[in-house]
N, C-alpha and C positions, 0 to 999 in steps of 0.2 A: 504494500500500500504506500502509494507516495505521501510523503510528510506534509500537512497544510499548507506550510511557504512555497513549495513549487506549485502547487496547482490553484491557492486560494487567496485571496486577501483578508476573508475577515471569516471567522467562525461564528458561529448560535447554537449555546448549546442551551439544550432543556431538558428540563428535571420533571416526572410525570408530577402532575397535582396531587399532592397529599391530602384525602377529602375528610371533610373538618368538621367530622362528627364522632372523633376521638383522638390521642396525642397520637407519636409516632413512633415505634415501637425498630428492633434490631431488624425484624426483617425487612422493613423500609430501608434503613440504613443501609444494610448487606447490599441488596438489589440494586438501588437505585444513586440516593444519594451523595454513599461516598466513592464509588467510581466515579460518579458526575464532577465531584470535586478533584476527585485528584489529574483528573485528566484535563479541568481550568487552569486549576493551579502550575500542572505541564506547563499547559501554552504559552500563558502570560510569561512562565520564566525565559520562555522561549524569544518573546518579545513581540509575540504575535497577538493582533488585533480578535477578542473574543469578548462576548457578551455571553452573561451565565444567569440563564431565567430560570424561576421559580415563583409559587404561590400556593396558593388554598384554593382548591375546588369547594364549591359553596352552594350547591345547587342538586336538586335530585331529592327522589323520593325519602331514603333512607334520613335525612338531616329532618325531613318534616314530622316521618317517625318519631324519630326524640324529641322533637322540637312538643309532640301531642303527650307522648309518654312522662317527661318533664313539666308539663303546663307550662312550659313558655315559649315563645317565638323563635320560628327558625333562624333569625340575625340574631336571637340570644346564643341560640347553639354556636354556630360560625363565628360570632364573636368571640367565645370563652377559648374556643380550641385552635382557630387562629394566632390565638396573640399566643397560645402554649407554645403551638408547633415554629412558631416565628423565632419565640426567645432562644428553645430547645436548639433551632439551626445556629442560631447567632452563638451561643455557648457552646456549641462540640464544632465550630469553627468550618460551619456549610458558606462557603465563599461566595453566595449569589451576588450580581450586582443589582439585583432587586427582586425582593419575595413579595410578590403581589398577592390579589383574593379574586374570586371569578364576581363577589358582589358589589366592588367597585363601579361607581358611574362611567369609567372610562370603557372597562369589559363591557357591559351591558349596552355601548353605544358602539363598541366595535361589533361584538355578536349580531348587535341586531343589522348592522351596516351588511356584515358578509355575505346574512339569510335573503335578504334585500337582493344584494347584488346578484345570488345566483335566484331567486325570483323572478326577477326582471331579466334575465338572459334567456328564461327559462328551461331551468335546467332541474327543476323539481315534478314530481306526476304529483298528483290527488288522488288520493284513495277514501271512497266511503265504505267502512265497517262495522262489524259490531264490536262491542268491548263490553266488558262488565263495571255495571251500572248501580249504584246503591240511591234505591229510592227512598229509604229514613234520610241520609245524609246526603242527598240529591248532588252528589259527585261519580261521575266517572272513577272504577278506581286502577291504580297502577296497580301492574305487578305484585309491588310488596304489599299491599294493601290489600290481598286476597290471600287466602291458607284455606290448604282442604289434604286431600288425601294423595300421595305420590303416586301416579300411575305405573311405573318401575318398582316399587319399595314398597308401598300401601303404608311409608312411614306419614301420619294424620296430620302431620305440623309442617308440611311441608310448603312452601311459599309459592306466588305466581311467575316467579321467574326462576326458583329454581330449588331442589332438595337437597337440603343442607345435610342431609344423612346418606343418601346415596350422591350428591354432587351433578344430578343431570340436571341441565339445563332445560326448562319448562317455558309454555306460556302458559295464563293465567290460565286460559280456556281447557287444559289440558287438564288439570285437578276434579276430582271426583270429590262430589259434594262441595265445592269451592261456599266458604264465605267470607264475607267482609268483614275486616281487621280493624276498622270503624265503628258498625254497629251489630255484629256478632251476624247478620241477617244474612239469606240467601239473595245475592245480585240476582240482577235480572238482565237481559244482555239489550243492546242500546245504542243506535247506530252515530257515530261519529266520524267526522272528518278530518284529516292528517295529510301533511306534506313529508312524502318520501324522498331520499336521494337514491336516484336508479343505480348501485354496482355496478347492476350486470352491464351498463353500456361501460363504465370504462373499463372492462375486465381486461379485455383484450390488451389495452395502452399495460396494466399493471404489473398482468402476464411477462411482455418484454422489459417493461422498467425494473418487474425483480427479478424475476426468473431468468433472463437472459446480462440483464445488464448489470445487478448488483450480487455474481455468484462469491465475491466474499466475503458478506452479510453472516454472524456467526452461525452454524448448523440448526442449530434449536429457533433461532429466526425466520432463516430462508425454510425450513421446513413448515412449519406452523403457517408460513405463508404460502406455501405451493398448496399444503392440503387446502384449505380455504377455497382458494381460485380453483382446483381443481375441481372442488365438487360443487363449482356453478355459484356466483356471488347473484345476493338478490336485492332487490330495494331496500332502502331501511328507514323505518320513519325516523323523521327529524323536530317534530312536534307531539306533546302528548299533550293531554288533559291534566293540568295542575297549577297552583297558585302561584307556587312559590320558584324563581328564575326566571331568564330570562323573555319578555312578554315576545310572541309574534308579532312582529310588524306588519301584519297586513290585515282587511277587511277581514269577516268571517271568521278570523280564529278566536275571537274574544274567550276568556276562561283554558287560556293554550298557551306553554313555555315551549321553546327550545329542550328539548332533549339534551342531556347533562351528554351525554357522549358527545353530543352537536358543539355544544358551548364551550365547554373544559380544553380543549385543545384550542380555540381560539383567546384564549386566557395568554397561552402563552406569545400571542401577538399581541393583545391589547396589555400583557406586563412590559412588553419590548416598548412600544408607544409613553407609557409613563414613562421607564429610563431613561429616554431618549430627553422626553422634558424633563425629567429633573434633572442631566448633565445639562442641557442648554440654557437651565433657569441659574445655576450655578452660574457656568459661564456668564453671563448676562449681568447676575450682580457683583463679579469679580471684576469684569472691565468698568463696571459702572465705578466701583471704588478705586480702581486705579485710573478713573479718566479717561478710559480706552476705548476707541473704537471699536466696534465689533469685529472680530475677524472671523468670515464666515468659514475659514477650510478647520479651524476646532470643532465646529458644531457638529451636532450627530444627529442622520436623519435614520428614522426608526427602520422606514421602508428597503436602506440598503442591505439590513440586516437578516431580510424575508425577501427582497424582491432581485437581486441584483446577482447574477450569474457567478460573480465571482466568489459569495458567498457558501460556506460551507456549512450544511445545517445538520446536528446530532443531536438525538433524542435518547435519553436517558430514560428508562421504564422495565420494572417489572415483565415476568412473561405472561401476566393477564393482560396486559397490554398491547402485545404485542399486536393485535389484527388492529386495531383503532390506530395505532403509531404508523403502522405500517401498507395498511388500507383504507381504512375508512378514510384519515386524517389526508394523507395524499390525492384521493379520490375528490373531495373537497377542494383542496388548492389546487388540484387538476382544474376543476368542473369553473371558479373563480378566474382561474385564467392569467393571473400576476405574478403568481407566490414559485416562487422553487421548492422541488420537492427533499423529503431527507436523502440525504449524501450515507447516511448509517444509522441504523439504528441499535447500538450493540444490552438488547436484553439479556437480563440473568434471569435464571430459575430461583427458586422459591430458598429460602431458610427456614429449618423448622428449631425446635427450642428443645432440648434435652431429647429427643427423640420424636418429638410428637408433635403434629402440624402446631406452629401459630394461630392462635385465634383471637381477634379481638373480643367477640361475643363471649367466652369463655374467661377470657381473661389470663389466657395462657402466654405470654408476653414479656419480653423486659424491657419497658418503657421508657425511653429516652430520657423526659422529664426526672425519671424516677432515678438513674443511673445518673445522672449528671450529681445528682444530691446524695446517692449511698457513697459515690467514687471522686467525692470532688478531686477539680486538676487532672483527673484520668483519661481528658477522653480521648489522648493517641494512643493509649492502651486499648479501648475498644476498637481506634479506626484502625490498629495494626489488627488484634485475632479478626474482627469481619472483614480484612481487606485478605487477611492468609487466610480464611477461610469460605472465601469466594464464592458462590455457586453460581459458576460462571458457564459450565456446561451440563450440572447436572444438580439436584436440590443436594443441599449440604446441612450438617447440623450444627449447632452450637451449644457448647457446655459452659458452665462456672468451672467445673473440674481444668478442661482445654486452657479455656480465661486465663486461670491463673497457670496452670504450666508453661503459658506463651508467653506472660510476663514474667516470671522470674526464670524461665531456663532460656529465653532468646533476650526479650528486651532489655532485664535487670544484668545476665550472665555473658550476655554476648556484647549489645550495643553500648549498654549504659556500662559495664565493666572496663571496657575499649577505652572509652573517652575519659572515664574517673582516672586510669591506671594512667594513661599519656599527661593527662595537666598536673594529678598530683606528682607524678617525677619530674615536671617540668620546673613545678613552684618549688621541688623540695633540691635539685641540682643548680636551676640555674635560675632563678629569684623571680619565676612566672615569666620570662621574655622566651621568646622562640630561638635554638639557638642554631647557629648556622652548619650548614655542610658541609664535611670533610670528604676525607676520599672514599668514595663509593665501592662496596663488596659487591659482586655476583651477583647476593639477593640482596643487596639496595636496587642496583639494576633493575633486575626483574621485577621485585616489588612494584619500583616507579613505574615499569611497563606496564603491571597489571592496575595500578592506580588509572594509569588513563583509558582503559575500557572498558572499562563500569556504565559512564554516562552512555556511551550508545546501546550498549547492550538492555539499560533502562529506559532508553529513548525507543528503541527500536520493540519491545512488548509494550508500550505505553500507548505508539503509535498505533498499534493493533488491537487495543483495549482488552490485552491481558495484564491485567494488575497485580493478579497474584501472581506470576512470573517474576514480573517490575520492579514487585516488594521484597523478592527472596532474593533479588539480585543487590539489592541496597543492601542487604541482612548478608551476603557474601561480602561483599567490601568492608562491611566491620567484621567478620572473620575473618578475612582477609587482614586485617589492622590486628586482631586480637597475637593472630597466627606469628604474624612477623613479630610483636613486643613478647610474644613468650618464649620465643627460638631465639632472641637477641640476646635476653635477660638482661638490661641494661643494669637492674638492679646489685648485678654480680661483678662489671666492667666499671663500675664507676671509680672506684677506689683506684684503681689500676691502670685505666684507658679511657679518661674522658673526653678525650676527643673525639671518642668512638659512640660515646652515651650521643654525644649531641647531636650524633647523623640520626643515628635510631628514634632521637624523640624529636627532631624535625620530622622525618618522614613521620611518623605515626604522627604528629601534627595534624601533618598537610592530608592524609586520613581523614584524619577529624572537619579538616576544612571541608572535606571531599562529602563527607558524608551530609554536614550540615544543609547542604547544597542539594544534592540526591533526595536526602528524606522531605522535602520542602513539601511536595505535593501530599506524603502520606502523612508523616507527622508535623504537621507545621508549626504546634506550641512548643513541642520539645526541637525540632528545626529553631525557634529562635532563642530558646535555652542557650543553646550550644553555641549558636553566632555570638551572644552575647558575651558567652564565657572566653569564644577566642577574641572578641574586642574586633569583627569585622561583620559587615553587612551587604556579603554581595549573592544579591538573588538574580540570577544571570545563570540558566542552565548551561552557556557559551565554557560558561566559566571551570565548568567541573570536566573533572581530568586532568588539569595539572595540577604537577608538585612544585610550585612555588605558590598557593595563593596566600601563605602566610611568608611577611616579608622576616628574614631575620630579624633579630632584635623587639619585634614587636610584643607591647608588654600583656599581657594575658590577665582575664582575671581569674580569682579566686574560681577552684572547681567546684560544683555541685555535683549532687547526683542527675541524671538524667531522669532515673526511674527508682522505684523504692519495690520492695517484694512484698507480695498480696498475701497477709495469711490466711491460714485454715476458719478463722472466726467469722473474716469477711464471705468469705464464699459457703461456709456453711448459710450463715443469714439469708442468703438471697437463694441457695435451694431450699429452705425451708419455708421462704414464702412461696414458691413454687408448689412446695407439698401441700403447705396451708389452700393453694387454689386447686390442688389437684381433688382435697377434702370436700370442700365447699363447693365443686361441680358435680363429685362424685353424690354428696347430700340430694342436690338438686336432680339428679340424674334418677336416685331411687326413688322421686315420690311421687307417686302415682298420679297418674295423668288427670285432670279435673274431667267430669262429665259434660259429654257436649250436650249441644242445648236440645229441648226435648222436640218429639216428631209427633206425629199422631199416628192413630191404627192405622190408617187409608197408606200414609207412606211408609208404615212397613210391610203391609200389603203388596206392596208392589213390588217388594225384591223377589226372583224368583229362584231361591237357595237350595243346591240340593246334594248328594250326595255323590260321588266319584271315586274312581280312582287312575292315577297316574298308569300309562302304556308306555309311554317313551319319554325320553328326557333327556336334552342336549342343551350346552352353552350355546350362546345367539355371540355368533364371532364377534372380535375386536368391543366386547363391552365384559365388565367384571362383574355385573350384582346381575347380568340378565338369562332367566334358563327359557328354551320352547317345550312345552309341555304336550303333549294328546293325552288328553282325557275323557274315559267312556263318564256320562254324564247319566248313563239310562234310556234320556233321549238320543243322542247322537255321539259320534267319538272329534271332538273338537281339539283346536291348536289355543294354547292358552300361554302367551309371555308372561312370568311371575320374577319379580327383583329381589331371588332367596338364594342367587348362584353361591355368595359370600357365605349361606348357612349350610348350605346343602350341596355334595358331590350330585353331578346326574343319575350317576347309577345306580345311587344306595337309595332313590328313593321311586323307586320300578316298583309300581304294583302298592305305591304307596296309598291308605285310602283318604280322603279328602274331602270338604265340601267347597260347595263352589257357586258362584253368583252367576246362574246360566243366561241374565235378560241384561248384563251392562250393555250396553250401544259397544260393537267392535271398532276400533283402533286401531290404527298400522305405529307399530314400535320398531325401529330399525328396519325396517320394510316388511316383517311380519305383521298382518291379519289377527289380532287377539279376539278372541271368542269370549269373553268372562274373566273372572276373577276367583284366583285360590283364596279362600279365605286364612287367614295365621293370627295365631297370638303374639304377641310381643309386650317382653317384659321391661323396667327401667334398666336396664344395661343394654338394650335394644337385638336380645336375642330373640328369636323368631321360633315356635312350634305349630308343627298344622293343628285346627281344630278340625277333629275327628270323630265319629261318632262310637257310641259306648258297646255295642252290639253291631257285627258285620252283617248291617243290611246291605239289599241289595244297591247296584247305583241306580240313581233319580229320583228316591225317597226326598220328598220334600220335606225344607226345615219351616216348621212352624212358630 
């Protein structure tokens, strides 16, 4: 991949919107974040023109959730979690040069300008349908605003957009029994209109833009993206029915926002537009105080930053992200007609937390806010173990056990021991100054050789956005330093041969210079620790790889430690709040499910339930909870998909006996025809038994 400066003038880089209806937890961080950063912090050392956006997603069903759950207003939620996730970036040192909110007046005039534009081009279809409808609460309702029964799983709680127990992806209409998460009631369905952006016409242009033309896109990207397009891109609405975001701008939508997938990515053009005015309002009242005419070549126009070919643009996001970053959002500044599309988009995979997914709802998490206050001063401690432990090609875990082996066997034992051991024999031989070189061994030689190939070899995985490569190379160059001061033993030469101490603890010096410089992007607090300690300040990636950046003589100050060693008290603490939540979900998990609301005779009437048994039984390919069932029913021998593959082998449950809901309306599930419904119990730890009948009647016995 060629370096920015030959092909580009100015970089954009963006960080996915963190949505601001809870703080920010490590697997943000892991994912997105601090790659984002450390690959800013690259550039500018580099001396290259980069803008580094970020904000708060504000918008969307889930915030109005809490916003009702809480009894207060969805700008109370966004407000509270906002200012968290703001302070939390600014304390673990997220370099943005502006963390915006998508409920800014400025968003809300760009979004609606964009929707506008591609209105007016006409580049949107209309589509009238049905939705579900809550007539107590005479709203249309989203997704989340509906729960019923999982057509896959038959787990009861399962939501309109998706089952949090099996994880498939639903629409509302697809739930059995669906009600409203408003007024407990059954919707009623209710036809409404929406503006869609048609996929499928630019499938074709996305096809060659990724598929052909971006093949060194990471694996895990260009694949999630070829499946996509391969199996046929379709409309996707760009308006719902709801209060709260950004309003429609045109006639007939009245009671209609923008769609949070619509909007959120246009955020990070309408944050680029703020920057741009607050450097030129700067500018503006610095010439004002110095009398100065304005000079227009300082100013900065937003548009060159999105519009302007020479412009190189990188998106930072998770791999939920990935089809929105990488399609939809493209498709969009396709369809607009101005904008450049992304040049890269390099996602990670997932981090999960002691073994066990992340969950915000759960509260399975170590939350930024929360680690900034248990670990004060720490946080290149954390952005070293989630930068070494990357899931950069595949989901990775994180420990407090890991945590702390990384801090005291690398950071404390490697880097920070490096740099203690060179200043304090510096201050304790030759009164803190640097002292000069004499004649060169072999391994001075070779050493100085290998001091100067460090920076490309950091430059050149950085380039490629592998970090944790990048990181373990920096972490070689202070082995490298460690290696040489323990083969030298200057401590043993001094008495005898100190004109020999002085080559040794220059070079491991200029190490130290070497590394202050290298680690800038990963660790940047303790990066200026260590500048401070040698008494220079050159952040100039140009700069690294030679061995003169410390001039002789120059006076050093006192050493500190870099890093201190984490004991067993701290990192018990923080698994034991771990256990403490694992208690407290576990509580919640056992107790029994509240009664749904009541039916009358006539609608139990109508199910038509009856007695079975299982003939054949196979997995339904490429899914994990899904089996294909034939079941003689009495009346007929039908195909019945049931989501119990996770409980049940196929084979062990041939000739299993069963009852079954013979009159549900049929359903195509992965291209299968479902005929009914196996009935199962399921207890609070979410294991699954058939309900069976007590005597081997025959099949078709109705249950009454």
């Amino acid at each position: 991949m060629e370096q920015t400066s030959n092909k580009f003038k100015r970089t954009t880089v963006t960080s996915a919107l963190p949505y601001a209806n809870g703080p920010v937890h490590i697997g943000h961080l892991a994912g997105v974040y601090i790659p984002a950063d450390i690959y800013v912090r690259y550039l500018r050392m580099k001396g290259e023109d980069v803008v580094f956006i970020g904000g708060s997603d504000e918008h969307g069903v889930p915030i109005t959730i809490k916003a009702r759950n809480e009894g207060i207003s969805p700008q109370q939620v966004v407000d509270k979690y906002h200012n968290i996730i703001k302070k939390s970036f600014e304390e673990f040192g997220i370099s943005f040069d502006i963390y915006s909110r998508t409920s800014s007046k400025t968003h809300h005039e760009t979004a609606s300008e964009f929707f506008k534009t591609l209105y007016d081009k006409g580049e949107f279809i209309v589509k009238t349908s049905e939705q579900l409808y809550d007539e107590v609460e005479k709203q249309f309702l989203a997704d989340r605003y509906v729960t019923g029964t999982c057509p896959h799983c038959n787990n009861d709680k399962a939501y309109g957009d998706q089952c949090e127990k099996c994880g498939t992806s639903l629409n509302a209409t697809d739930l059995i029994n669906p009600r409203s998460a408003l007024s407990g009631n059954v919707p009623v369905m209710k036809e409404t209109k929406h503006w869609y952006l048609p996929l499928d016409k630019y499938e074709n242009r996305l096809k060659q833009w990724i598929l052909e033309e971006h093949k060194e896109w990471k694996p895990n990207v260009y694949g999630q993206c070829k499946s996509w397009i391969d199996q046929g891109l379709q409309p996707r609405a760009v308006t719902r029915d709801l209060y709260w975001g950004v309003k429609v701008p045109v006639e007939g939508a009245e009671g209609k926002v923008l769609y949070v997938w619509f909007d959120a990515p246009i955020g990070y053009i309408s944050a680029t537009k703020e920057w741009a005015e607050k450097k030129n309002s700067e500018f503006r009242r610095f010439d004002s105080a110095q009398h100065k005419s304005q000079n227009s070549e300082k100013y900065v126009n937003w548009e060159t930053y999105w519009k302007s070919k020479d412009t190189r643009l990188i998106h930072f996001i998770g791999k939920d992200n990935i089809v929105f970053h990488c399609i939809i959002f493209p498709a969009m500044l396709h369809a607009e007609g101005s904008y450049i599309l992304p040049d890269n988009v390099p996602a990670n995979e997932f981090l999960n937390l002691e073994g066990d997914k992340i969950s915000t709802s759960r509260n399975w998490a170590v939350w930024l806010h929360e680690y900034l206050i248990d670990f004060k001063g720490k946080q290149d401690v954390l952005r070293y173990v989630l930068t070494a432990n990357a899931p950069e090609t595949k989901d990775n875990d994180f420990t407090w056990k890991d945590f702390q082996t990384k801090n005291n066997s690398e950071l404390v034992a490697i880097l920070g021991n490096f740099v203690n051991r060179s200043l304090v024999l510096t201050q304790k031989y030759f009164d803190g100054k640097v002292p000069e070189l004499n004649d060169l061994t072999d391994t001075d030689k070779q050493t100085i050789a290998d001091i100067a190939v460090f920076p490309q070899k950091i430059a050149s995985a950085l380039d490629v956005f592998k970090f944790r490569e990048a990181l373990s190379e920096v972490m070689n160059l202070a082995r490298l330093g460690n290696k040489y001061l323990a083969d030298s033993e200057p401590w043993k030469l001094f008495a005898t041969n100190p004109e020999r101490v002085k080559t040794i603890l220059n070079i491991s010096l200029q190490i130290c210079a070497n590394l202050a410089i290298v680690m800038e992007p990963f660790l940047p607090f303790s990066s200026a620790t260590l500048k401070k300690m040698l008494q220079f300040d050159v952040n100039n990636w140009a700069a690294a790889g030679s061995s003169t950046i410390l001039a002789p003589g120059s006076k050093l100050n006192t050493g500190e430690m870099l890093f201190e060693k984490i004991e067993d008290d701290a990192i018990v603490a923080q698994v034991e709040k771990l256990n403490n939540t694992k208690e407290q979900n576990a509580m919640t998990e056992t107790s029994v499910a509240p009664a749904k609301p009541d039916i009358t005779y006539e609608d139990f009437a109508k199910l038509d339930i009856r007695t079975g048994t299982i003939l054949t039984a196979e997995r339904v390919p490429k899914t994990d909870k899904l089996l294909k069932l034939t079941v003689d029913t009495g009346i007929d021998q039908r195909t019945v998909v049931s989501g119990i593959a996770a409980n049940y082998d196929p084979e062990k449950i041939i000739g299993q006996k069963v009852t079954i809901l013979v009159n549900l309306q049929p359903k195509m599930l992965r291209g299968i025809q479902s005929q009914g419904m196996i009935l199962m119990a399921e207890n609070s730890k979410g294991e699954l038994c058939f309900v069976q009948q007590e005597k081997d009647f025959e099949n078709g016995a109705m249950v009454k």
